[in-house]
N, C-alpha and C positions, 0 to 999 in steps of 0.2 A: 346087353338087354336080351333076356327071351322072350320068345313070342309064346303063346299058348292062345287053343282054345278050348273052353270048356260046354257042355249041356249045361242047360238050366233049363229045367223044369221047370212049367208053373206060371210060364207067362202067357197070359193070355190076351194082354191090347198094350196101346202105348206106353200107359202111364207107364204098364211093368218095366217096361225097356228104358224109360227114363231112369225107375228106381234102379234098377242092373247099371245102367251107368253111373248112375250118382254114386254110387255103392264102391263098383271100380274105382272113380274119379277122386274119390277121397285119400287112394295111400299113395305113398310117394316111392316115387319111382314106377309108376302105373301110367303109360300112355297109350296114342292110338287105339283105343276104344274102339269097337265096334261090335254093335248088340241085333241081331238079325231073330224077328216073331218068328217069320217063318221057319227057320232051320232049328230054334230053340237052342241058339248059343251065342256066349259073348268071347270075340277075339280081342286080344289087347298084347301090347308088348310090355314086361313088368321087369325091373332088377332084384331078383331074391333076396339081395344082400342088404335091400333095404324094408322090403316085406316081402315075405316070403307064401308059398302059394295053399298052403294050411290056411292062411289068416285070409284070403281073399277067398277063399273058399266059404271059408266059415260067417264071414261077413255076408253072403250072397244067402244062405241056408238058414242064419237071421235073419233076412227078410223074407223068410217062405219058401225061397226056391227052393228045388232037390238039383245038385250040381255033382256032375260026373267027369272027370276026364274023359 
């Protein structure tokens, strides 16, 4: 499993950070979550081999965010 964190842009109260999670929480092989307002990024550990990090990217960028390594 690797770890990554990314920016996201765009959040600006809880709800968002719910949706950033829910968002994560749906592919598999996506754990350890964790979504911080104030710093504007979510950490999570994910295995590529089962989604890879284009599509959790792109999933985030669907919901409005602007997401950067």
């Amino acid at each position: 499993m690797e770890k990554k964190t990314l920016t996201v842009e765009g959040m600006s109260c809880d709800h968002c950070v719910k949706t950033v999670k829910n968002a994560l929480g749906g592919f598999a092989g996506v754990a350890d979550i964790a979504v911080s307002l104030k710093d504007k990024t979510a950490s999570f550990g994910y295995d590529p081999a089962q989604t890879p990090l284009e599509t959790i990217k792109a999933a985030l960028t669907d919901q409005g965010y602007e997401v950067t390594e």
